[in-house]
C-alpha positions as CSV (number, residue, x, y, z in Angstrom):
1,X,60.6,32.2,39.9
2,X,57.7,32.0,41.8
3,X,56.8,28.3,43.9
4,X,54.0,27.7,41.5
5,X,56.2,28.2,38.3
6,X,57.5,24.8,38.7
7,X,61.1,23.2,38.3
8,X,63.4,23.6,35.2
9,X,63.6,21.4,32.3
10,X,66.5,18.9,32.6
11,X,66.6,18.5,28.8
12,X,64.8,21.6,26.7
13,X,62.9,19.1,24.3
14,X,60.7,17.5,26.9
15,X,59.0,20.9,27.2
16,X,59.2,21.8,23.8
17,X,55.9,20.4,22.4
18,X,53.8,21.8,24.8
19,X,55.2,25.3,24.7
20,X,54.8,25.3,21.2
21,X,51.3,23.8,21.5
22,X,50.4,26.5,24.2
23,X,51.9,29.1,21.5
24,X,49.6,28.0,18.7
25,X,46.2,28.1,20.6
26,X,47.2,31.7,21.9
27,X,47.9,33.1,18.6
28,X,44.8,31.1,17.3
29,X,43.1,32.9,20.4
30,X,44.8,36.3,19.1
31,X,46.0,36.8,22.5
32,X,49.7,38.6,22.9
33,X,52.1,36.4,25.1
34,X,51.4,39.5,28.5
35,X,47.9,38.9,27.9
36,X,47.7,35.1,28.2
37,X,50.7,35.8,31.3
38,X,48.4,38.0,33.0
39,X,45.3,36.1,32.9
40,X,47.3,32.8,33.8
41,X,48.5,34.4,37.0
42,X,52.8,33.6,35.7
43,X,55.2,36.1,35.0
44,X,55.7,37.2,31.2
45,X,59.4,36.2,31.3
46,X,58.4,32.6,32.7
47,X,55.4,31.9,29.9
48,X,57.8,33.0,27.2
49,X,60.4,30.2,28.5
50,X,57.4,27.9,28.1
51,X,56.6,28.5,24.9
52,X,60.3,28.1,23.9
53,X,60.5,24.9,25.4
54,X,63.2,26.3,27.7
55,X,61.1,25.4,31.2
56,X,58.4,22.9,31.6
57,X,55.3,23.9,33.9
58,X,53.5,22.3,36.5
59,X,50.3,20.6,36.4
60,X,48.9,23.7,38.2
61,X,50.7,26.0,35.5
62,X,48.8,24.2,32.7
63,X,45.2,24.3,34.3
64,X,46.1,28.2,35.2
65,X,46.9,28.9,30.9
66,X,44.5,26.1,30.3
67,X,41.7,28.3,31.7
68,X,42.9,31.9,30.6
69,X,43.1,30.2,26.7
70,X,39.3,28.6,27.9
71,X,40.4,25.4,27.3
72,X,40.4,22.3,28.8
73,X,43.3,21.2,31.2
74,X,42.9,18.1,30.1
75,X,43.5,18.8,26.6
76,X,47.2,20.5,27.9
77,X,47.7,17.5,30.0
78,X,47.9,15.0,27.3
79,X,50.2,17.6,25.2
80,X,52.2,17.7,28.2
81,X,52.5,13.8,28.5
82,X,51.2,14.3,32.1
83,X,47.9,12.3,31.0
84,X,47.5,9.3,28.6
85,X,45.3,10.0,25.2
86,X,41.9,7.7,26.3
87,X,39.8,6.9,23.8
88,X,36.8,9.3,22.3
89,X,33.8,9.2,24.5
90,X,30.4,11.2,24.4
91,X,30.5,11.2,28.3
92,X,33.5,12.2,28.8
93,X,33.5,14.6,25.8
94,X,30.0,16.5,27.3
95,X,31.9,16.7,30.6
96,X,34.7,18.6,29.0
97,X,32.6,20.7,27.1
98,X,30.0,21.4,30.5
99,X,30.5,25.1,31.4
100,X,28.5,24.7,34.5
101,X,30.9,23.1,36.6
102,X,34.4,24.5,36.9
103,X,37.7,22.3,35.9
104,X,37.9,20.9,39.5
105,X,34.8,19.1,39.8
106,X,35.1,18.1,35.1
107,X,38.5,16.5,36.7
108,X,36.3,14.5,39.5
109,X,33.4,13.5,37.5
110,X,36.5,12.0,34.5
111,X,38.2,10.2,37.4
112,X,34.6,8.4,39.0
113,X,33.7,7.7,35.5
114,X,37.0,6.4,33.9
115,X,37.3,4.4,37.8
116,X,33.9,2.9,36.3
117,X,35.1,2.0,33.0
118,X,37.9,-0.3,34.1
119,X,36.3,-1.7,36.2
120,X,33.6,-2.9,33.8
121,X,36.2,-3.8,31.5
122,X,38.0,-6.3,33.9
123,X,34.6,-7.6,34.8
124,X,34.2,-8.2,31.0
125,X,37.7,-9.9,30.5
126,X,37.6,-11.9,33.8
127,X,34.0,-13.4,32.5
128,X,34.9,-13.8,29.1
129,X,35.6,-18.3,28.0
């Protein structure tokens, strides 16, 4: 195991949905399981644990398959339980869809404009009768 592999599962069911989620969109990608290790930058042995549920990966992991599937982290975060579901937004949405900035800064630009959101929504509830 490499340090970026992450720690293994204490119970295999907590790492069960999002292996098989990550399964799903590689064989919707038609991508074979050394293809989607390769371009992820994890070992073959250690993606196929994933997907089994056996091992549960980092937060790094997940925004390494994340991009080599070309999807957003974000999408394998909230799979992963590592993020909570927010509600649908055409911001946020267009931000996740932007291919002009990489997943660093889409994380950034969610965190300032989610930061803005709560706070206009105490404001709101503080002034509300």
């Amino acid at each position: 195991m490499t340090s970026d592999e992450g720690p293994e599962v204490d119970s295999v069911n907590s790492g069960s949905d999002i292996g098989a989620f990550i399964r799903s969109q590689r064989l919707a990608a038609e991508v074979s399981i050394r293809q989607l290790a390769e371009r992820a930058g994890v070992s073959n042995p250690y993606l196929s644990q994933i997907e089994r549920g056996l091992r549960r990966p980092s937060a790094d992991v997940l925004g390494q398959i994340a991009k080599a599937l070309r999807l957003s982290a974000e999408v394998l975060y909230v799979q992963a339980g590592i993020l909570e579901e927010r509600p649908e937004s055409p911001v946020r949405d267009a931000l996740i869809a932007d291919t002009a900035i990489n997943e660093r800064q889409k994380q950034a630009l969610l965190d300032i404009y989610e930061s803005f959101r709560r706070e206009n929504e105490t404001a709101l509830k503080e002034n509300m009768p």
